[in-house]
N, C-alpha and C positions, 0 to 999 in steps of 0.2 A: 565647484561650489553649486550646490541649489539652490531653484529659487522657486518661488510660486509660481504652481503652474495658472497658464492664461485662462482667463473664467471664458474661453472660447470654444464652442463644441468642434467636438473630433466628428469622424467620419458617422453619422449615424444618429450622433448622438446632440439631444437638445442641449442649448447651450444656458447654464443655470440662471443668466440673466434675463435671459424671458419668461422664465420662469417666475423670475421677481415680477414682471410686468404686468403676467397673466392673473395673478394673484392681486395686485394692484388693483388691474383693471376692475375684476370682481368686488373688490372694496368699492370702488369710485362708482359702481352699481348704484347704491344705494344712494348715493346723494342725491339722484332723481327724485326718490322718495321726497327727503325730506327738503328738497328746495321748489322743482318744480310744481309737485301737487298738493303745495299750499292752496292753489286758487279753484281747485276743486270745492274744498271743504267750504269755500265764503258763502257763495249762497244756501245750502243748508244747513250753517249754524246761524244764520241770520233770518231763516226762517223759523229755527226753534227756539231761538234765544233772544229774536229782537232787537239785538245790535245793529249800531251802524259800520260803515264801509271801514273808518278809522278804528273802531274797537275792534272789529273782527278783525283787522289787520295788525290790530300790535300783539297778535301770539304770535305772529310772526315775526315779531321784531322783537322779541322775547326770544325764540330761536335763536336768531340773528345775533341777539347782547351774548348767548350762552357759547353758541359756536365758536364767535371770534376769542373767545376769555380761554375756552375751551382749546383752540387750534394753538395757541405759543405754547398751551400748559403741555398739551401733547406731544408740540414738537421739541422743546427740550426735554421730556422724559423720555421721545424716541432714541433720542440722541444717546442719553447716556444708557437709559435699558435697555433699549433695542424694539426694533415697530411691532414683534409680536405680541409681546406680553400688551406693551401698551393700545395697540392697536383690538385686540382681546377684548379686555375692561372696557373702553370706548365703545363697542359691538353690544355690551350686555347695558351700557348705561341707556343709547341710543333705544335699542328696543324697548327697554323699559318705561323709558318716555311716552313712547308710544302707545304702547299698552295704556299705560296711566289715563291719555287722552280716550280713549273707548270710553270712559265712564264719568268723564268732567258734568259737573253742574252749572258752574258759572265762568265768566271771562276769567278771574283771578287763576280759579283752579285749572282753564287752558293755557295760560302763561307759562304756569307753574313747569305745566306737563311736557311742554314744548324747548321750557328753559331745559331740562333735564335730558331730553332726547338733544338737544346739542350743545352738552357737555360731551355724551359719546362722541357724536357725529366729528365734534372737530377733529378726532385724531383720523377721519377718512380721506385727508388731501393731502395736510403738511407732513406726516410722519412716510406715508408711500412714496409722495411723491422725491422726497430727497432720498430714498431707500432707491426708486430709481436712477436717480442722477448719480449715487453712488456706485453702481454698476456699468457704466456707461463711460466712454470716453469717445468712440466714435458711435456715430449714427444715435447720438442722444436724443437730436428733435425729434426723432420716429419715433423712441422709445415714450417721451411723452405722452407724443401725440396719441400712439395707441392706449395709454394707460387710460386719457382723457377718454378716450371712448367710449368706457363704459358708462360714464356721466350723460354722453349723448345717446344710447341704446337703451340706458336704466327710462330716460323721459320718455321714448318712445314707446317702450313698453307700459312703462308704469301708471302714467299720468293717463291714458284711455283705461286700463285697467284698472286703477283707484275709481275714476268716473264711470266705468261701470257697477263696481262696488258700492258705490255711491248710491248709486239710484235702485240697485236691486235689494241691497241687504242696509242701506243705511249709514251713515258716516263712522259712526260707533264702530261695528262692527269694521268695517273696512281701515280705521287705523290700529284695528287688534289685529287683523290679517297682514300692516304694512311691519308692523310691530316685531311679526316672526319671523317676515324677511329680513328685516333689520340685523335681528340676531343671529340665522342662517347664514346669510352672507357671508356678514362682517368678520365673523368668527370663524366660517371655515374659508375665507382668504386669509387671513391672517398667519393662518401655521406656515405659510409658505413665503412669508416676509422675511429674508432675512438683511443686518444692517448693512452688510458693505461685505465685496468678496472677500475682502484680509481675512474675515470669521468663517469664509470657507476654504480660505490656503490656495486661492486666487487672487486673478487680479482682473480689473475693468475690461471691458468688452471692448477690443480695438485695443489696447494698451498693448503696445508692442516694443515697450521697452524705449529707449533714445533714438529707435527708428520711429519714431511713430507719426504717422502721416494723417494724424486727426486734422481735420477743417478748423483753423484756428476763431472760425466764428463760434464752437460751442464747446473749446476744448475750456479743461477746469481752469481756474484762476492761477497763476503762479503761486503766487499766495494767500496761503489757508489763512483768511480771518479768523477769530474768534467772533461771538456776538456780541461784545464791547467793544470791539476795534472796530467793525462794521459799522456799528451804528453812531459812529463818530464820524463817517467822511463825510465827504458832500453828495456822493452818490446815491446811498441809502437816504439821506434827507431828502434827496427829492425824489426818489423812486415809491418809499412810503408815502405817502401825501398825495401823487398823482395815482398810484393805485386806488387810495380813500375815495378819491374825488371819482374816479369810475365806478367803484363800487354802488356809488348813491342808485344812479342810473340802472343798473343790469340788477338789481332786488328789486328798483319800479315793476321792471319789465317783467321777472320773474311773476312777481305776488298779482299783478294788475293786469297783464296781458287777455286771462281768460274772461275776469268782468269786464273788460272793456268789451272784448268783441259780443257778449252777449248786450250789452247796452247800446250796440249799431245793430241788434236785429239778430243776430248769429245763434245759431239751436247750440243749449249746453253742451251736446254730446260733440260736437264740432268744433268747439272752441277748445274742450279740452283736448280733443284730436289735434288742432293747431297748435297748442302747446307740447303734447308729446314730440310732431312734426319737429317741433323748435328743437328739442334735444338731440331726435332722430339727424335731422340734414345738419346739424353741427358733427358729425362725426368725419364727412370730406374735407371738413374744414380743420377737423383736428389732427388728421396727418396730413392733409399736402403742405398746409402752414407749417406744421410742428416741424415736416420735411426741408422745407422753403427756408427756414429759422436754421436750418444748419449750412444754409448757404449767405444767406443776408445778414444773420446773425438775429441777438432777439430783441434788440430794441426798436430794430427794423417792424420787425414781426407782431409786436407791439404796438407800436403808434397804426401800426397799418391796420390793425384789429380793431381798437378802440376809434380811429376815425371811420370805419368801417360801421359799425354800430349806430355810432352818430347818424352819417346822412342816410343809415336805412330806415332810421325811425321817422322819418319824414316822412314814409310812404302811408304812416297811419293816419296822416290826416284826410288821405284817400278811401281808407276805407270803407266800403261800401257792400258787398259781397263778401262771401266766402273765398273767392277766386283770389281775388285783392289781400284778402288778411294771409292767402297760402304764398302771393311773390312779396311780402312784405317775412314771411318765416323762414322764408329759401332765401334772400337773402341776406337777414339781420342771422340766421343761427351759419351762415359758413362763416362769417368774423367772430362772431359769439365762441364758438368752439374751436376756432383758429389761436385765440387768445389764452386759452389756458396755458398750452405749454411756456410762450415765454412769457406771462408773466410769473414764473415759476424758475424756467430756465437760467432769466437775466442774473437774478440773483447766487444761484450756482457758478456761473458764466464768469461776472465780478467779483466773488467773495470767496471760492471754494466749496469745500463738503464736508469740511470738518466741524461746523455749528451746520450746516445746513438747515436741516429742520427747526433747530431753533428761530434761523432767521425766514425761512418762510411759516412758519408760526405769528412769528411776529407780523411782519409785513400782512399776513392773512386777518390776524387778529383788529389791526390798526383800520385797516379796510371795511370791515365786516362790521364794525361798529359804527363805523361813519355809513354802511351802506343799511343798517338796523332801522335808520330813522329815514328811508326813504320808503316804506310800503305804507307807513301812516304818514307819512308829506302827501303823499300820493294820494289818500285814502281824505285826508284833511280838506285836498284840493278841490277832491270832486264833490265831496260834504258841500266848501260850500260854493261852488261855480256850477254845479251839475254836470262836469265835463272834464274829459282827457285832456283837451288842447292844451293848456296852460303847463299841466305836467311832460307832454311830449315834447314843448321846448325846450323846458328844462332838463331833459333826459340827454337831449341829441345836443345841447350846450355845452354840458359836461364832457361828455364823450368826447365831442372832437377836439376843444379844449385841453382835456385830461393828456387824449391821448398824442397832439399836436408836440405838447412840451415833453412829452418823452426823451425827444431826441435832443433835449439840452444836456441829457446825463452822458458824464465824461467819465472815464476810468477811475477808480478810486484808488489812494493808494493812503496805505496807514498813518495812522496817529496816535501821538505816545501822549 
């Protein structure tokens, strides 16, 4: 009797599941764009438009509302149509947004433009990222981790590149230029998305049958939830919620990191380079954790990230120099980019593959809404206190908080 053969490469030959990875990765590119070098654009629409901190901040949190609406819608049509096609459409909606933004006249009409670039954008995490975990049975954390990567290579590049755009040719033009990467990317990673090996008459990477000597901290769930049985246990109740509650935190940091450091003294071009940085040194962090996570497991990996984050933010009430703002990015982006995989993973981990995407859609979406209204908290605060401080407690509160109660989450098991 035959069976499918192992989605494992023969002698020579690449093995189709990094394939899915490298394609991924190239997706996960572009969220640099559209996350990190928001805080580029603050001070020159605020120059041309007169805004304050808080109005220029809520296109982003305009993104923010569109994305997360955007990432469950995505990942349940991943699920049932599969990540190309969807992943496709999301690539042409995203750019488009973008584009849009090149020729805005007023706050409404950047909301608008921002809303609509992520509607694409949310199919760039939840649809790949479970396209990976479905490939995967052994050495899943690396797989992550490396897909995460390109999240952290996309800032490094992007966010000095956008600021230099910025200051040579103008905001305008530079999110018409962010606009065709957008589409370039997105669309040709895409073709190489495929949903799960069974559609290539394989099977998971390490699946080796009832010998299989996967690491039982990332091996799949026994049992395949649906997204109705999921989000009936206790697990998923407290896993979304503690996710939300970090989210607030790490979109502060995102949208605010570059105005603050210009508000201690720091030259534009530097601050934006410190935010690249941020993306750039999260990438160690995104595979030795994503690594680490197949040994500790990911809830481990998890609190240890999000407490991570927390007391690195303490270091900003130091800041004072350049030098300072660069041991406060080394070491807030190796937790920062350590985190992605599990909290990504855990969900796989506990629930299966068979909604996958649906339910990191969801969990993405619940998140991203609660983390929507922290670039204008953040922006509200310094309105009217004239200062970081107050919001840097509240960041590294959350965080270690968030991430401390992680580890109350105990195995789920279904409910009728």
């Amino acid at each position: 009797m035959s069976s499918a053969p192992q989605a494992r490469g023969g002698s020579g030959r690449i093995h189709y599941a990094w394939i899915v990875v490298a394609a991924s990765f190239l997706i996960t590119f572009t969220l640099a764009e559209a996350f990190y070098a928001f805080g580029v654009f603050i001070g020159p629409l605020e120059a041309d438009f007169g805004w304050n901190r808080a109005t220029t901040s809520s296109a982003m949190t305009a993104f923010l509302i569109s994305y997360s609406m955007s990432a469950f819608t995505m990942g349940r049509l991943g699920d049932r149509y599969g990540p190309r096609l969807v992943v496709s459409v999301g690539g042409v909606l995203a750019a488009a947004g973008f584009m849009l933004a090149s020729i805005i006249g007023n706050i409404w009409e950047l909301r608008l433009a921002l809303f609509l670039s992520g509607m694409g954008a949310g199919s760039c995490w939840a649809v790949p990222s479970a396209a990976v975990q479905r490939w995967f049975v052994k050495r899943r954390g690396l797989a992550m981790g490396l897909m995460g990567t390109g999240v952290g290579l996309g800032a490094l590049i992007m966010v000095p590149l956008a600021s230099y755009l910025v200051e040579s040719y103008g905001w305008r033009t530079t999110y018409l230029i962010l606009g065709i990467g957008f589409l370039m990317l997105i669309v040709s990673g895409a073709q190489f998305l495929v949903h799960s090996p069974e559609r290539k008459g394989m099977r998971p990477y390490g699946d080796e049958g009832q010998n299989n000597s996967t690491s039982i901290t990332v091996a799949p769930s026994p049992r395949e939830f649906t997204l109705g049985s999921a989000v009936r246990t206790r697990a998923f109740l407290i896993i979304a919620p503690l996710l939300m509650m970090t989210q607030i935190p790490t979109q502060i940091m995102i949208a605010h990191l570059i105005p603050f450091s210009i508000s201690v003294g720091i030259a534009t071009a530097l601050a934006a380079t410190a935010m690249g940085l941020l993306g750039g040194l999260s990438i160690p962090g995104r595979i030795v954790i994503g690594v680490a996570c197949d040994r500790i497991g990911w809830q481990r990996g998890l609190a240890l990230t999000n407490v991570g984050m927390g007391l690195a933010t303490l270091f900003l009430f130091f800041v004072d120099s350049y030098s300072v703002l660069l041991l406060f990015v080394l070491i807030f982006a190796t937790f920062h980019g350590g985190r992605n995989a599990p909290q990504v993973g855990i969900l796989g981990y506990y629930f299966g593959v068979r909604a996958l995407g649906s339910m990191i859609g969801l969990v993405q979406a619940l998140s991203l809404l609660a983390g929507a209204t922290g670039p204008f908290l953040a922006g509200y605060i310094f309105d009217r206190t004239g200062s970081y401080s107050l919001v840097f407690l509240v960041v590294a509160f959350l965080f270690v908080v968030g991430g401390s109660l992680i580890m109350l989450v105990k195995p789920p098991h279904h409910t009728h």
